[in-house]
C-alpha positions as CSV (number, residue, x, y, z in Angstrom):
1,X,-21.5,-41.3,-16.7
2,X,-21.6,-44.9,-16.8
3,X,-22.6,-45.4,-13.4
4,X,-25.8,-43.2,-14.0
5,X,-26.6,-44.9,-17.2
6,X,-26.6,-48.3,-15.0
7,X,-29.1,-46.6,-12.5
8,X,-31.7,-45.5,-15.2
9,X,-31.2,-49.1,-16.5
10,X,-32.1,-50.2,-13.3
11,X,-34.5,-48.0,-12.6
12,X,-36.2,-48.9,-16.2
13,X,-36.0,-52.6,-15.4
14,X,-37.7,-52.2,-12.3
15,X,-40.5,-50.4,-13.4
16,X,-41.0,-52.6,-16.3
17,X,-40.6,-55.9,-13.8
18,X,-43.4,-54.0,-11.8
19,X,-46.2,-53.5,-14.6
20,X,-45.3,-56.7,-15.8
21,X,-46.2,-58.2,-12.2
22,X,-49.3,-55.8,-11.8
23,X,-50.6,-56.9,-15.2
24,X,-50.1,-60.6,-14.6
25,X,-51.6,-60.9,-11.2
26,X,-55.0,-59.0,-12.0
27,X,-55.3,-61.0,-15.0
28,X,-57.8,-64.4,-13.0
29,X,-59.6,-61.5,-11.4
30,X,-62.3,-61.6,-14.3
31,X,-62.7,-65.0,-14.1
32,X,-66.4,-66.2,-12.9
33,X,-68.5,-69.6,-12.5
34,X,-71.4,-70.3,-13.2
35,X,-74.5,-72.6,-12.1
36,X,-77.7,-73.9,-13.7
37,X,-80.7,-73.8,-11.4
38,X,-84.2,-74.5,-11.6
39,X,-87.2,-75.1,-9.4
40,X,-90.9,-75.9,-10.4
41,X,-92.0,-72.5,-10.8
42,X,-88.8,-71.8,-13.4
43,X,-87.2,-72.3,-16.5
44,X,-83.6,-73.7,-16.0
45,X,-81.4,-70.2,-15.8
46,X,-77.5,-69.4,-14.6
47,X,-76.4,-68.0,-11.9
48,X,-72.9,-66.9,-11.6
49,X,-70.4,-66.0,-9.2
50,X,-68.7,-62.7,-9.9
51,X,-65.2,-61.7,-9.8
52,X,-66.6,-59.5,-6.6
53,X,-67.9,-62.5,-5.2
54,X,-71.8,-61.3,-5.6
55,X,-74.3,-63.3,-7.5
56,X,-75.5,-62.3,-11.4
57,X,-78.4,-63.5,-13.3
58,X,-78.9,-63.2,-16.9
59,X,-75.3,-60.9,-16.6
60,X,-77.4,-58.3,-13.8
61,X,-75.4,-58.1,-10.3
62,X,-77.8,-58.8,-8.3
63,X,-75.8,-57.3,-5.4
64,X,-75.7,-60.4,-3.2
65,X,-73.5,-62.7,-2.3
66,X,-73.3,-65.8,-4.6
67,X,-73.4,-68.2,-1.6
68,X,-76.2,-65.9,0.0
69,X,-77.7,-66.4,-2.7
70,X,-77.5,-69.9,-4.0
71,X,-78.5,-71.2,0.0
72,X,-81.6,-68.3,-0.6
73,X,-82.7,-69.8,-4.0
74,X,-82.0,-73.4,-2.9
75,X,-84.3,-72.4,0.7
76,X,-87.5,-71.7,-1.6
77,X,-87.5,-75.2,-3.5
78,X,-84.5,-74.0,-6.2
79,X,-82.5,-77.2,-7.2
80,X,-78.6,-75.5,-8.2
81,X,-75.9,-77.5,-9.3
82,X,-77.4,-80.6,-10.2
């Protein structure tokens, strides 16, 4: 009896251990940058880099990829960064 006991203990532990590491490694995944650009034909407006790695303006996905589109903007006259 008290050798099951110390297996569901175990078994409880584990599970718990494994949650616990689940919940702690997703939790940078929401994290996102952002970048002010602007060009002469613009206001001054942020773009950001997802946590799936696409692009968002004014909070849309654009659906492209934030380098793709940074190099895209910066290509027709943008100025991004600074």
């Amino acid at each position: 009896m008290a050798k099951k006991r110390l297996n569901v203990k175990k078994t409880i532990n584990t599970i718990f251990m494994i949650i616990l590491l689940l919940v702690t490694s997703c939790k940078d995944d929401d994290t996102r940058s952002c970048t002010n650009c602007n060009s002469p034909q613009t206001q001054t407006f942020e773009v950001c880099e997802e946590s799936n790695g696409n692009a968002s303006v004014n909070g849309e996905d654009t659906g492209v990829r934030y380098d793709i589109y940074i190099a895209d903007l910066e290509a027709a006259g943008a100025n991004c960064g600074g």
